[in-house]
DOLUM-620284 format. One line per field, with one value per residue (C-alpha): residue number from 1; residue in one letter; z, x, y. Coordinates in steps of 0.1 Angstrom, whole numbers, plus 5000, padded with zeros to 4 digits. Layout:
N
num NUM,...
residu A,...
c3 Z,...
c1 X,...
c2 Y,...
# end
This chain:
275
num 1,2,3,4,5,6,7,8,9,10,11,12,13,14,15,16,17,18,19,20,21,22,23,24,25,26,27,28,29,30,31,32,33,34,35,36,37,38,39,40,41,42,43,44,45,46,47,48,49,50,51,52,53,54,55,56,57,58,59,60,61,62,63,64,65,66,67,68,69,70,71,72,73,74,75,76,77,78,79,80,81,82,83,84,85,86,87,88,89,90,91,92,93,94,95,96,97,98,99,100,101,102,103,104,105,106,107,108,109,110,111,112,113,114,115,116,117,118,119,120,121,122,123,124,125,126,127,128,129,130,131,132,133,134,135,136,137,138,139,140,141,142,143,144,145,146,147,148,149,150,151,152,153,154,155,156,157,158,159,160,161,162,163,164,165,166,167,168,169,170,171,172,173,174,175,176,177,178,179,180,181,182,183,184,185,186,187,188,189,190,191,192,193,194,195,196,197,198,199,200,201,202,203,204,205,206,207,208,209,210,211,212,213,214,215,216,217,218,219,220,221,222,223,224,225,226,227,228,229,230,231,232,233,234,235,236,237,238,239,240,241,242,243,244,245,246,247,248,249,250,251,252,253,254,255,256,257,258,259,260,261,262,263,264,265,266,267,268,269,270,271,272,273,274,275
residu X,X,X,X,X,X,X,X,X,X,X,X,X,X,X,X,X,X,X,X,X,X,X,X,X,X,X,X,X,X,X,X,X,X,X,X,X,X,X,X,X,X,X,X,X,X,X,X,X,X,X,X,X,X,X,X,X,X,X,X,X,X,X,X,X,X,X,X,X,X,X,X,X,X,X,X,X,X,X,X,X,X,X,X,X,X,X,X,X,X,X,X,X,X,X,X,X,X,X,X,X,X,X,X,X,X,X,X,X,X,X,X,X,X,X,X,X,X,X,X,X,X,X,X,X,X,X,X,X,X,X,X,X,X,X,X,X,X,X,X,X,X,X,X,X,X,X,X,X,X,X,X,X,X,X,X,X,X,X,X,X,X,X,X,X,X,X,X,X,X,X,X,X,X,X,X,X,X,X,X,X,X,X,X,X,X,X,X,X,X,X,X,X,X,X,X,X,X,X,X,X,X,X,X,X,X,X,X,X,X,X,X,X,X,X,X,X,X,X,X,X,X,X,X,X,X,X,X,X,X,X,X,X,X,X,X,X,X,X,X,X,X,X,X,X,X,X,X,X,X,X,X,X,X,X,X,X,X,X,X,X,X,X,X,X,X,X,X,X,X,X,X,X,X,X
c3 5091,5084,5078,5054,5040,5038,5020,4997,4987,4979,4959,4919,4899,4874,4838,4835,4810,4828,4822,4825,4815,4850,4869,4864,4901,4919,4944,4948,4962,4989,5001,4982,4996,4964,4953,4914,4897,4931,4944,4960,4928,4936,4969,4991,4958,4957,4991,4990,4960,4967,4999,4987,4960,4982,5008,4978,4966,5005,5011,4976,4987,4956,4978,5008,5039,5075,5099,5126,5119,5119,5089,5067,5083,5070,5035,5029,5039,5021,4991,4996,4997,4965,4951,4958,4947,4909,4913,4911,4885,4866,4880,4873,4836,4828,4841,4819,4790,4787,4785,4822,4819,4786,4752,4753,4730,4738,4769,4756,4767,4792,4809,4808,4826,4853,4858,4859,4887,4910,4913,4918,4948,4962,4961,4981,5006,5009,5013,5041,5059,5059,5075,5100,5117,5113,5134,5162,5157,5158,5159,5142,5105,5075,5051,5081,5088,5056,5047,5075,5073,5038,5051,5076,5051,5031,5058,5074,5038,5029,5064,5059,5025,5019,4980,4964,4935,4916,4912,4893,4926,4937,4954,4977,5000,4994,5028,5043,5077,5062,5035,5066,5086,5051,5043,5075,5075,5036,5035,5048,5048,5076,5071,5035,5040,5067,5038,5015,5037,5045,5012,4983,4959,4940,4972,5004,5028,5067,5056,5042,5073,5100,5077,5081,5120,5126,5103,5128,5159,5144,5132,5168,5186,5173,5170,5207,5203,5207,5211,5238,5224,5253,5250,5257,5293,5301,5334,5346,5340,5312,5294,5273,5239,5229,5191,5179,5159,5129,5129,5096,5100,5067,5049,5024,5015,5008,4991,4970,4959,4949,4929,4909,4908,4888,4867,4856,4846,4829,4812,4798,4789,4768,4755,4744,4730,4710,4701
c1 4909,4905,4870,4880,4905,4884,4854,4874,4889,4853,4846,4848,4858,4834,4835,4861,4858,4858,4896,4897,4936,4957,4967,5003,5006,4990,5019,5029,4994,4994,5024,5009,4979,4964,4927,4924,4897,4886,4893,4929,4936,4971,4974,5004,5027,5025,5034,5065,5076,5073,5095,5119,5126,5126,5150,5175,5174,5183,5209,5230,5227,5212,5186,5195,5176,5183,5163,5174,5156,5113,5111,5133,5115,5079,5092,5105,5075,5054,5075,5071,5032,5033,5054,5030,5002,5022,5031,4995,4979,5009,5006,4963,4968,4996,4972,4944,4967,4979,4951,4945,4909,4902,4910,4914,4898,4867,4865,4864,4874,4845,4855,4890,4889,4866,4891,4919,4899,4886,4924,4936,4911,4916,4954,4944,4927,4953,4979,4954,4952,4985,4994,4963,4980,5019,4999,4992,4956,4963,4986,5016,5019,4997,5019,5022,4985,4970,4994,4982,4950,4951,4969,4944,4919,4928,4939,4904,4887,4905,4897,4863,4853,4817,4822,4817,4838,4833,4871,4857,4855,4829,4817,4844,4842,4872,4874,4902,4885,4851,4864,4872,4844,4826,4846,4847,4805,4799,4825,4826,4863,4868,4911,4912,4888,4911,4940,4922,4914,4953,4965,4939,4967,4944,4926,4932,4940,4949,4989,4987,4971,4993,5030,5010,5006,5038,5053,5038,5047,5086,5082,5066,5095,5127,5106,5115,5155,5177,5211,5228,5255,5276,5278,5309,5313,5301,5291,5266,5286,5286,5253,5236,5210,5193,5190,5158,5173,5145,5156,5147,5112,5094,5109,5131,5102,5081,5110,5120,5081,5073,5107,5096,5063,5070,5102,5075,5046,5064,5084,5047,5037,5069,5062,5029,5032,5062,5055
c2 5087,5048,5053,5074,5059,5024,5039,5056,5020,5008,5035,5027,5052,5067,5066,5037,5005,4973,4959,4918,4919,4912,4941,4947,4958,4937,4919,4961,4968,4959,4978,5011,5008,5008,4993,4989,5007,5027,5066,5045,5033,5054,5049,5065,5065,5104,5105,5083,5092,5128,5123,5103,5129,5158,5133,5131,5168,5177,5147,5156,5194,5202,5222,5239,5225,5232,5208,5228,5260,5253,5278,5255,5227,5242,5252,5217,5200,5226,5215,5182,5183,5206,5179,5153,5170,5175,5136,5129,5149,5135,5097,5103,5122,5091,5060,5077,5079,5047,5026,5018,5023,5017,5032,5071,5074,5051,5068,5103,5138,5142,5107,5110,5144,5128,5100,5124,5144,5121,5106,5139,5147,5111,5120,5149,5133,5108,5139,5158,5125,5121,5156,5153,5122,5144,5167,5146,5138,5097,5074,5070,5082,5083,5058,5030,5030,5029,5005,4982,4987,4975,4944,4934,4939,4914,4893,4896,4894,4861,4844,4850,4858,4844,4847,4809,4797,4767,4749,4717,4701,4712,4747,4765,4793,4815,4823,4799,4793,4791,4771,4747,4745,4741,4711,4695,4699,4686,4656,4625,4621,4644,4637,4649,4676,4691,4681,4698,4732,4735,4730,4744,4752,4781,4791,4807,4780,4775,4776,4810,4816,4804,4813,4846,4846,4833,4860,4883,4867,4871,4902,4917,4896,4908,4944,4942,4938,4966,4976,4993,5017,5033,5073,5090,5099,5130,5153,5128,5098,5069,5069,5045,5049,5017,5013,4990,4960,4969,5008,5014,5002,4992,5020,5008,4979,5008,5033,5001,4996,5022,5031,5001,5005,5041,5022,4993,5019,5044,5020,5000,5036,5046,5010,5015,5054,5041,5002
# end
């Protein structure tokens, strides 16, 4: 599945015009799971915004869903997978429209319906993924791995990027730890060089490394915490059920994304069919 997954974020999408503007999504990324200009360029959006749909249809009773019963269970996942599915031809059709990729009508009819369709089977993938790890064949679920995967990506990528980048002080490794060693090699001031590898202000640097690490180390810490809630006494005495302190998980970070994510592009699209 990550294999999959990872290949699929290296793959460019064909029949697109190279877009220098800055990518209006690029802090929500990360938590989509998205890759401009590749087969992920929509990531786990249809997913989430699919299920958090559905989740409000079901919670405000508008449709009738009872978990209890494994026939209402199937229907309601079936739904939501259809729904997903819809949210993606419309998500590929809107990206194409407004100007993602290039002009509509620089690209042409032949290009645009590529675009449209190799977004729409990515989202597919994305979907089947998703339901093979539901199904018990991995770990955890679809969203949280890709998601992470993607994280350490970049992680890994920007601790040992080999790409070189001339800052008008000379050339820099993006990489941060690379960066060091590189610095600590090439200058003679072995204290400003070990200044300048912690705090490169346009750069990857040892900082954004260890505020990373220790975000982790808090993060698995108080992952550990939980709450003891006393049951009521019953036949077999007072029971307890521990509640983790992070019960939630990542999930509202990832409803609240991607509710913005949709706000902000549909919003630039209404913007640009009507400016």
């Amino acid at each position: 599945t990550l294999f999959i997954f990872l290949v699929c974020c290296q793959i460019p999408l064909y029949g697109i015009r190279s877009n220098k503007s800055s990518d209006p999504f690029y802090w929500m990324r990360v938590i989509l799971a998205s890759n401009r200009g590749t087969l992920m360029e929509l990531g786990i959006s249809p997913i989430v915004t699919s299920g958090m749909v559905m989740q409000l249809l079901a919670g405000s009773k508008i449709i009738d869903v009872d978990q209890g019963l494994k026939k209402d269970r199937n229907l309601f996942q079936g739904a939501q997978k259809l729904f997903g599915i819809i949210i993606t031809v419309s998500e590929a059709v809107a990206y194409v429209c407004s100007g993602m990729y290039g002009d509509i009508n620089d690209l042409g009819i032949t290009n645009s319906f590529l675009i449209v369709f190799q977004l729409f089977c990515a989202g597919i993938i994305v979907i089947v993924l998703d339901e093979l790890l539901q199904k018990g064949y991995g770990l955890g679920s679809g969203i949280s791995l890709f998601i992470a995967t993607n994280i350490c990506e970049n992680i890994v990528w920007k601790c040992f990027s080999p790409t070189t980048l001339n800052t008008g002080r000379g050339t820099e490794f993006e990489g941060a730890i690379i960066a060091l060693f590189h610095l600590l090699i090439t200058r003679n001031d072995k204290v400003r060089a070990l200044k300048e590898a912690f705090h490169r202000p346009h750069l990857p640097n040892i900082t954004n490394l260890l505020a990373t690490v220790l975000v982790f180390v808090v993060v698995i810490f108080f992952q550990g915490f939980r709450v003891q809630l006393k049951l009521r006494p019953g036949a077999h005495g007072e029971r307890t059920h521990d509640i983790k302190l992070f019960y939630t998980s990542n999930m509202p970070i990832i409803l609240q994304t991607s509710l913005i994510s949709n706000f902000k592009f549909f919003s630039q699209l209404m913007y640009r069919r009507f400016e």
